[in-house]
TORZAMI-660055 format. One record per residue: residue in one letter; z, y, x of N, C-alpha, C in turn; residue number from 0. Coordinates in Angstrom, 3 decimals, always signed. Each point is the difference from the previous one (the first is absolute). Layout:
<pt res="A" n_z="Z" n_y="Y" n_x="X" ca_z="Z" ca_y="Y" ca_x="X" c_z="Z" c_y="Y" c_x="X" n="NUM"/>
...
# end
This chain:
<pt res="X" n_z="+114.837" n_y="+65.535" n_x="+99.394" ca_z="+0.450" ca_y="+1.381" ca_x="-0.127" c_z="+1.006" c_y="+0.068" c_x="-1.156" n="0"/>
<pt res="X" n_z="+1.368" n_y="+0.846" n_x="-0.009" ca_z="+0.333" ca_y="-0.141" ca_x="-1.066" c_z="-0.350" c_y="+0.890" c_x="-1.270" n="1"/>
<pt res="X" n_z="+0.903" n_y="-0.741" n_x="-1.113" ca_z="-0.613" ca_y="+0.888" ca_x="-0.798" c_z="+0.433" c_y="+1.302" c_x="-0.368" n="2"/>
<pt res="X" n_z="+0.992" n_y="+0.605" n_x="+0.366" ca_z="+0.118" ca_y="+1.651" ca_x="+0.441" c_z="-0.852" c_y="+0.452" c_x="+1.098" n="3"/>
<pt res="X" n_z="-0.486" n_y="-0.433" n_x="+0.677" ca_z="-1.257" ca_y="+0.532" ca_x="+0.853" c_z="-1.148" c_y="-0.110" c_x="-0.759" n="4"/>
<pt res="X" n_z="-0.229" n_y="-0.918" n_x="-0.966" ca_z="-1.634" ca_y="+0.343" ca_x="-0.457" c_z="+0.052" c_y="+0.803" c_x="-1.182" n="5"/>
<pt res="X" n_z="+1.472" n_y="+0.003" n_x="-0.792" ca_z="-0.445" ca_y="+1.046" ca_x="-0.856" c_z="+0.551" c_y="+1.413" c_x="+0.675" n="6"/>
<pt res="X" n_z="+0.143" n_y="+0.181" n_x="+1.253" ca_z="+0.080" ca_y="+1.367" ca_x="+0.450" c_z="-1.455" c_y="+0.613" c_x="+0.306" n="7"/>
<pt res="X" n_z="-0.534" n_y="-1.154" n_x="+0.555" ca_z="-1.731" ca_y="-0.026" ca_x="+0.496" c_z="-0.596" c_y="+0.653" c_x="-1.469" n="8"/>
<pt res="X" n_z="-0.156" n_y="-0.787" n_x="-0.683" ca_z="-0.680" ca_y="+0.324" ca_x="-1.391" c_z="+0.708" c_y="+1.445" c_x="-0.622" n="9"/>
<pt res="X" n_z="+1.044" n_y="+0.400" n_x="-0.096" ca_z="+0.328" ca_y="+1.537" ca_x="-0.062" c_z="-1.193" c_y="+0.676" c_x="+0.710" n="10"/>
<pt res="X" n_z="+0.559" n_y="-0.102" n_x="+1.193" ca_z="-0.777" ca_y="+0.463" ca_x="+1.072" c_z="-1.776" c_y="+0.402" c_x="-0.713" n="11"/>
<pt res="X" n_z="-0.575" n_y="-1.228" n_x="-0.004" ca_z="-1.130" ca_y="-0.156" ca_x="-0.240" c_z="-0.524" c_y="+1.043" c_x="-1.463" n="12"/>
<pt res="X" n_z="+1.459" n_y="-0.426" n_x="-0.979" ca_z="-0.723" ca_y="+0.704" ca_x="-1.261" c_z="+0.016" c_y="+1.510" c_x="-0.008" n="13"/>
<pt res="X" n_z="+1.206" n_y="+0.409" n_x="+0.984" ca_z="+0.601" ca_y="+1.608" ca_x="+0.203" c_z="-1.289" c_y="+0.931" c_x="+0.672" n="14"/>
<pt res="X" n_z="-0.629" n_y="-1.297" n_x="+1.005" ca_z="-1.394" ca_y="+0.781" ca_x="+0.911" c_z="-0.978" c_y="+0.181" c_x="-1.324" n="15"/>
<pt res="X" n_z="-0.192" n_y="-1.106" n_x="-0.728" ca_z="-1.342" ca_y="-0.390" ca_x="-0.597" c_z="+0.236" c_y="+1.329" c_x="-1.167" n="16"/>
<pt res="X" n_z="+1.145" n_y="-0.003" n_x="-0.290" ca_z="+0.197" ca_y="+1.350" ca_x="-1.017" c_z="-0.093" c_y="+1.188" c_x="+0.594" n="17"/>
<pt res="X" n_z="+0.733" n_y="+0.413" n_x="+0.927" ca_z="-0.648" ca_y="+1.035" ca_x="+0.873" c_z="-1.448" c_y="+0.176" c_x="+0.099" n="18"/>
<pt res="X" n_z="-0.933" n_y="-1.012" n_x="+0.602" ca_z="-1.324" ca_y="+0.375" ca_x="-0.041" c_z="-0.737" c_y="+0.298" c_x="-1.417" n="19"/>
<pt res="X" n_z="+0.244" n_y="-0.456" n_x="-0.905" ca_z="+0.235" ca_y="+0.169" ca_x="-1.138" c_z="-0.352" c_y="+1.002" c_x="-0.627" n="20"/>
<pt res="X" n_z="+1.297" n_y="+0.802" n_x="+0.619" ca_z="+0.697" ca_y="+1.483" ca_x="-0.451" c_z="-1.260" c_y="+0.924" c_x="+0.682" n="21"/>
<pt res="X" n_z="+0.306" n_y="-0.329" n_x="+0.985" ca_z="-0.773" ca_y="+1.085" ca_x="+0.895" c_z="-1.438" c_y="-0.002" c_x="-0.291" n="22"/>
<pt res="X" n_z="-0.698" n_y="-1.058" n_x="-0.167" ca_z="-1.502" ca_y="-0.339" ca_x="-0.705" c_z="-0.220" c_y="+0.819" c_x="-1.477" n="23"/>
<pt res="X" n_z="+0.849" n_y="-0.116" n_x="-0.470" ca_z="+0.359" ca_y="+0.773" ca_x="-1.243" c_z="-0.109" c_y="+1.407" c_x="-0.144" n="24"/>
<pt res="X" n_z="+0.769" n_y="+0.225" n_x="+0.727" ca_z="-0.068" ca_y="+1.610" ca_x="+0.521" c_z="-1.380" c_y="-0.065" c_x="+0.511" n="25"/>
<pt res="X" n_z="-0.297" n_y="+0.049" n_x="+0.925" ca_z="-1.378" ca_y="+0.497" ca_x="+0.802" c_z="-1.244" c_y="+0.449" c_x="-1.317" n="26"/>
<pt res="X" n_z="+0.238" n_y="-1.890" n_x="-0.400" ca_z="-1.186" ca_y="+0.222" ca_x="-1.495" c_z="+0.423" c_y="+1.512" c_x="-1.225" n="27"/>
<pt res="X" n_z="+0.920" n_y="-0.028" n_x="-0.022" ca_z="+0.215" ca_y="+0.988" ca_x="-0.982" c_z="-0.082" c_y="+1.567" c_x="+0.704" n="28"/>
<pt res="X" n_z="+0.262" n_y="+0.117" n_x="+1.279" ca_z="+0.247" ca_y="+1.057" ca_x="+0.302" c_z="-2.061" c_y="+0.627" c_x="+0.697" n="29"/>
<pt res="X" n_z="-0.737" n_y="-1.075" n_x="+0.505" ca_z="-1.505" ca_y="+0.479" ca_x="+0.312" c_z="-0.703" c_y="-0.671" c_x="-1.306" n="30"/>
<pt res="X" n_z="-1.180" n_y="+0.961" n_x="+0.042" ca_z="-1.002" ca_y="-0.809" ca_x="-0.927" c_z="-0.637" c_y="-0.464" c_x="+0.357" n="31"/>
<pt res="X" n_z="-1.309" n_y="-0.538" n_x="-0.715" ca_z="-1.041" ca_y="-0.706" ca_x="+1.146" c_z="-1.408" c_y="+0.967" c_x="+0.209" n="32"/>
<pt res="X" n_z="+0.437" n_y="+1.148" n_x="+0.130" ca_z="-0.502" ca_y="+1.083" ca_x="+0.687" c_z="+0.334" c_y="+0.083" c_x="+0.917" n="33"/>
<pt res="X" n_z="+1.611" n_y="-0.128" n_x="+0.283" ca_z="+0.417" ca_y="+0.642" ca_x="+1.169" c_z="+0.755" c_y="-1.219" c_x="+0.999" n="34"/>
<pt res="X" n_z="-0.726" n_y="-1.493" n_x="-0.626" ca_z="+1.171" ca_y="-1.266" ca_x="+0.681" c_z="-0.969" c_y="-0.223" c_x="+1.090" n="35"/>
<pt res="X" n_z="-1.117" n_y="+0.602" n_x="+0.325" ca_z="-0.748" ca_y="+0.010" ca_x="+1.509" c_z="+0.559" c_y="+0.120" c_x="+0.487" n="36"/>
<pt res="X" n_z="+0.262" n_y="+1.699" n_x="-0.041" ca_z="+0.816" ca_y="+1.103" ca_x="+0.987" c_z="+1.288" c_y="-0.692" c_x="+0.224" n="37"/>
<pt res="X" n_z="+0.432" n_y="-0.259" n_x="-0.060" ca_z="+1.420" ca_y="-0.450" ca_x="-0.281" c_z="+0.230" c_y="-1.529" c_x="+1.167" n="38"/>
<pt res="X" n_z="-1.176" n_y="-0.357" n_x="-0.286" ca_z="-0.241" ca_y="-1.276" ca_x="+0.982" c_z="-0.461" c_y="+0.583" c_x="+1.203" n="39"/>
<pt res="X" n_z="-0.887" n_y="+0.794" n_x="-0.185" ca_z="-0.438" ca_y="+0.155" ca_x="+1.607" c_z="+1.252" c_y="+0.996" c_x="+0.702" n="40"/>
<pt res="X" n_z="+0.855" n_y="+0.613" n_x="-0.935" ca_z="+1.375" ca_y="+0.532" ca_x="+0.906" c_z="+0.912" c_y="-0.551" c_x="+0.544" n="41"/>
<pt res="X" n_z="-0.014" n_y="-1.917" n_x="-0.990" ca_z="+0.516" ca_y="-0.643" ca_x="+0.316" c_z="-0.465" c_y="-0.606" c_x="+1.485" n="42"/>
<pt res="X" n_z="-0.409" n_y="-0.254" n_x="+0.122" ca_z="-1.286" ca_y="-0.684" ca_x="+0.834" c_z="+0.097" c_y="+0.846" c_x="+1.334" n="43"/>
<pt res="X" n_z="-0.069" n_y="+1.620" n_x="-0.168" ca_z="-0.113" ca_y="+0.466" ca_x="+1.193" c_z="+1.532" c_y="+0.163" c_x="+0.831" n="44"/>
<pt res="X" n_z="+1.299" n_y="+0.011" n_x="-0.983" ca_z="+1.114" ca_y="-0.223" ca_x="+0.198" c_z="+0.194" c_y="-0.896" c_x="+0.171" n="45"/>
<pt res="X" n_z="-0.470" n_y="-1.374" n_x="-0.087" ca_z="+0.260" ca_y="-1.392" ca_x="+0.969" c_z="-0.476" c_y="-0.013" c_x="+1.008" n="46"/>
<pt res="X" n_z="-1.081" n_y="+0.560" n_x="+0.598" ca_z="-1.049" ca_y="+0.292" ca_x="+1.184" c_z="+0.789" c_y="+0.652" c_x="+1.090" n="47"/>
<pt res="X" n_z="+0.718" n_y="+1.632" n_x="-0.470" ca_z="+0.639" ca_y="+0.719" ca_x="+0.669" c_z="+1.511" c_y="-0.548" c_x="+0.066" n="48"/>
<pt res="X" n_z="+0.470" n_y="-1.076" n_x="-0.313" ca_z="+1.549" ca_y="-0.623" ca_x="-0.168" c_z="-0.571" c_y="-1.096" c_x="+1.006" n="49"/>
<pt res="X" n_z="-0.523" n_y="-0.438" n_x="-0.036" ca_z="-1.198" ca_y="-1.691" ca_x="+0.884" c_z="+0.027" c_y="+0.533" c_x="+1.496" n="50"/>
<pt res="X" n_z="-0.644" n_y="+1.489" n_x="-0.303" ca_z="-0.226" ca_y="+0.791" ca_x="+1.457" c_z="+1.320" c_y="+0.355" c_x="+0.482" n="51"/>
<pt res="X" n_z="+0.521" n_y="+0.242" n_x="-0.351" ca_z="+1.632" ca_y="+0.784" ca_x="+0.373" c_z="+0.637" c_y="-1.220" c_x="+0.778" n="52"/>
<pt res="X" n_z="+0.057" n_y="-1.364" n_x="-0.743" ca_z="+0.824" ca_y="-0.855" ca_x="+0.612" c_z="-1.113" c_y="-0.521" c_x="+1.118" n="53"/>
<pt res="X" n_z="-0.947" n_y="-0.601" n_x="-0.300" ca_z="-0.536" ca_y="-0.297" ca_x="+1.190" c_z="-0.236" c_y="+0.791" c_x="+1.565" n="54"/>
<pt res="X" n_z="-0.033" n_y="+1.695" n_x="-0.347" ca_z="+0.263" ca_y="+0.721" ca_x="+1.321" c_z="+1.627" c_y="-0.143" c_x="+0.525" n="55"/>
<pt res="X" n_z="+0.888" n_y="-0.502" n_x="-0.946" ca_z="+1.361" ca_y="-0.097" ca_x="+0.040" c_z="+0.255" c_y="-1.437" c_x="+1.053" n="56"/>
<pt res="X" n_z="-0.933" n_y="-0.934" n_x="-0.583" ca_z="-0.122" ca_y="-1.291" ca_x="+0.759" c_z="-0.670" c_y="-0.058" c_x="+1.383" n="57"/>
<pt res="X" n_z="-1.178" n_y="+1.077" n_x="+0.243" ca_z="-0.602" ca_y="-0.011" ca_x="+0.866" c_z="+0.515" c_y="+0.912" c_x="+1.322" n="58"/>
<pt res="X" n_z="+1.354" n_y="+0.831" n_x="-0.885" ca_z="+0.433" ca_y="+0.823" ca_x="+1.495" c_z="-0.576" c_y="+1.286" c_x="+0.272" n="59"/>
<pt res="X" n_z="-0.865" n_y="+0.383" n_x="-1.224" ca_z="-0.729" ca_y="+1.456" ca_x="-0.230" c_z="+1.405" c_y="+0.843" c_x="-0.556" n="60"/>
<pt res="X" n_z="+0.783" n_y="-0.617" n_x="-1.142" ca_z="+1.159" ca_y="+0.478" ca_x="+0.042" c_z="+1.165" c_y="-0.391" c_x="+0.710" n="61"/>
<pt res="X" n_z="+0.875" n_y="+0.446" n_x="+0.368" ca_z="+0.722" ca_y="-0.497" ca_x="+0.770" c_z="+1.587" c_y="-0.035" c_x="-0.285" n="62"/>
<pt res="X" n_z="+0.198" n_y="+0.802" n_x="-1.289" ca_z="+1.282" ca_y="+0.000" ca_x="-0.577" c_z="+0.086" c_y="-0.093" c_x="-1.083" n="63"/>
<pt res="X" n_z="+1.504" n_y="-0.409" n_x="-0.812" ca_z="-0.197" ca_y="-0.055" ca_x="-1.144" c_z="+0.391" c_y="+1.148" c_x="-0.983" n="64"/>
<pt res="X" n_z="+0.360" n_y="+0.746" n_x="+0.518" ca_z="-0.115" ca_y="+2.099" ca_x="-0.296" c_z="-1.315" c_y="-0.157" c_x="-0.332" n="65"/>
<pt res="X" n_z="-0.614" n_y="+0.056" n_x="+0.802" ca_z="-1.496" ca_y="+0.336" ca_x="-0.130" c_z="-0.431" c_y="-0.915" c_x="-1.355" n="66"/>
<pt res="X" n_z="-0.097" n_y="-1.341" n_x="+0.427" ca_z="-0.596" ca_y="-0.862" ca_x="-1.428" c_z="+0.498" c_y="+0.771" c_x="-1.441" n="67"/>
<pt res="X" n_z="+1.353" n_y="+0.168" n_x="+0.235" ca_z="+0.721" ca_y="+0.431" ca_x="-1.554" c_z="-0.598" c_y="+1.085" c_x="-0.412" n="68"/>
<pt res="X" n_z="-0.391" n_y="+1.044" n_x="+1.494" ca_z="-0.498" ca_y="+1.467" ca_x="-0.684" c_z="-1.837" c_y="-0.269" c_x="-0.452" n="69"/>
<pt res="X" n_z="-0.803" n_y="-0.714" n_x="+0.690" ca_z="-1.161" ca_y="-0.550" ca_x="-0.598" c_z="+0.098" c_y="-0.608" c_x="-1.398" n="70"/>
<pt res="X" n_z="+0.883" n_y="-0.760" n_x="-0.345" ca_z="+0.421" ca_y="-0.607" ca_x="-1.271" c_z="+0.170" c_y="+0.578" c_x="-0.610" n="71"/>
<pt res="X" n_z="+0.745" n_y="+1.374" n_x="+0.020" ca_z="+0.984" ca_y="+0.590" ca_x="-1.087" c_z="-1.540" c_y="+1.123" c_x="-0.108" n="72"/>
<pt res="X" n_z="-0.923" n_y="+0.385" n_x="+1.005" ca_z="-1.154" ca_y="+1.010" ca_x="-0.302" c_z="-0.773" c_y="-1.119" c_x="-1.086" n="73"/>
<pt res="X" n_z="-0.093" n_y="-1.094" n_x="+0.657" ca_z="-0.891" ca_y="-0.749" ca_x="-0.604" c_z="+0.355" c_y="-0.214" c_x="-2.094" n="74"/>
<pt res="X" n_z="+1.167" n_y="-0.211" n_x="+0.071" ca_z="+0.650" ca_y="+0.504" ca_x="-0.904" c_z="-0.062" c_y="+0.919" c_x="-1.226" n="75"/>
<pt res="X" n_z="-0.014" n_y="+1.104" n_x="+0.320" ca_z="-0.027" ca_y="+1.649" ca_x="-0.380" c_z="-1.623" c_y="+0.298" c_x="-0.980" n="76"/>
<pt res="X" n_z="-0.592" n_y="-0.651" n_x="+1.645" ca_z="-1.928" ca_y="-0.476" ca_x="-0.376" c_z="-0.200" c_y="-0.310" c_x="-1.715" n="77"/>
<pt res="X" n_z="+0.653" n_y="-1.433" n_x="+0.510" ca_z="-0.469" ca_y="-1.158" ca_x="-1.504" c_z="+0.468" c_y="+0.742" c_x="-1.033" n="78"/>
<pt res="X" n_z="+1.436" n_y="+0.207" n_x="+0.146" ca_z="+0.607" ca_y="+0.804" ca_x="-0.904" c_z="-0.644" c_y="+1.087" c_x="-0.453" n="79"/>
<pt res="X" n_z="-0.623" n_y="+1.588" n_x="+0.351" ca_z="-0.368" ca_y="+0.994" ca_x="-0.026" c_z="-2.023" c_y="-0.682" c_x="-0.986" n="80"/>
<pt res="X" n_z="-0.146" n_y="-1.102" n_x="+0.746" ca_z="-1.215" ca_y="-0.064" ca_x="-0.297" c_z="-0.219" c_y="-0.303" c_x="-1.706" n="81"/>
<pt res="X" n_z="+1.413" n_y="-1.429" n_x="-0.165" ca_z="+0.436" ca_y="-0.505" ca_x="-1.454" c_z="+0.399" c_y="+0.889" c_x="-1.140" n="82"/>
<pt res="X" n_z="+0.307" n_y="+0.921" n_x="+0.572" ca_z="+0.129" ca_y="+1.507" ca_x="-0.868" c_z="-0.789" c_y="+0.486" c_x="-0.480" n="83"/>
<pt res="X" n_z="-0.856" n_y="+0.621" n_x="+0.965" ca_z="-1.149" ca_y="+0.348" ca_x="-0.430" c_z="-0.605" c_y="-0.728" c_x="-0.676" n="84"/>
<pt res="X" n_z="-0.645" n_y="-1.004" n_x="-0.135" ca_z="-0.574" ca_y="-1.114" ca_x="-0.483" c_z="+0.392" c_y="-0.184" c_x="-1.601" n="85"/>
<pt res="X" n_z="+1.057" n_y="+0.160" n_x="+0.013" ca_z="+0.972" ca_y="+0.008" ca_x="-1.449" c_z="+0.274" c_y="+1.338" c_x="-0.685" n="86"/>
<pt res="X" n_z="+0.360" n_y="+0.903" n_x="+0.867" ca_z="-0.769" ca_y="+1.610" ca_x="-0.265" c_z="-1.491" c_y="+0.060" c_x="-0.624" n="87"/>
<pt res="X" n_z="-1.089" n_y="-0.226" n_x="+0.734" ca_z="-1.094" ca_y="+0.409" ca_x="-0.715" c_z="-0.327" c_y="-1.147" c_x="-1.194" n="88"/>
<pt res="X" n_z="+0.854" n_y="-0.997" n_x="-0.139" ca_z="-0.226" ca_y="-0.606" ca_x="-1.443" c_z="+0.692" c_y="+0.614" c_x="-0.965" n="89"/>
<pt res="X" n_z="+0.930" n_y="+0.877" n_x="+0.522" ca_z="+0.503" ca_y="+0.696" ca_x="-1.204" c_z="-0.435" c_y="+1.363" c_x="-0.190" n="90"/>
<pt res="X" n_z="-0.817" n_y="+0.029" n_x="+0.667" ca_z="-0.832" ca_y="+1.405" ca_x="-0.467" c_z="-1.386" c_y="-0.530" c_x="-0.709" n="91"/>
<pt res="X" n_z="-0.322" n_y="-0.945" n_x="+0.083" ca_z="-1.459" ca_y="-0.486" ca_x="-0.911" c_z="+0.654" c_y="-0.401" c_x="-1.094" n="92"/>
<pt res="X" n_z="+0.865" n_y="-0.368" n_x="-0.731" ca_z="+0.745" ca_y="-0.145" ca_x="-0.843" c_z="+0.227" c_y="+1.206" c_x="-1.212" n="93"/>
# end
């Protein structure tokens, strides 16, 4: 491989690994561990309902991709609306 391809790889690698990073960062600072349950099981039920979406997508229950985007984009709104709240009532026990 040359070696402008592996140090593009390793960018690559350190740009993700910092990203997760970042974002791990945030989460911890932004729930406590009062509220890093909740937070998981929203996670959790938003992988379930994203899992379900594509697999009725795969199975031909949906049948377009209008449709998938508008399940996605509800599915969406959900996590979103739920992460609010969630971060809302920590700032009211505060």
């Amino acid at each position: 491989m040359p070696k402008n391809k592996i140090q593009k790889n390793e960018v690559i690698s350190a740009t993700l690994l910092t990203d997760r990073q970042y974002k791990s960062s945030v989460i911890n600072n932004a729930f406590t561990d009062a509220n890093k349950d909740r937070y998981k099981s929203i996670t959790d039920l938003a992988l379930e309902d994203l899992t379900g979406t594509a697999e009725a997508y795969k199975a031909g229950a949906i049948d377009s991709e209008q449709e998938v985007s508008e399940q996605i984009r509800i599915f969406l709104e959900e996590y979103a609306v739920n992460l609010i709240n969630l971060l809302t009532s920590k700032k009211e026990e505060e």
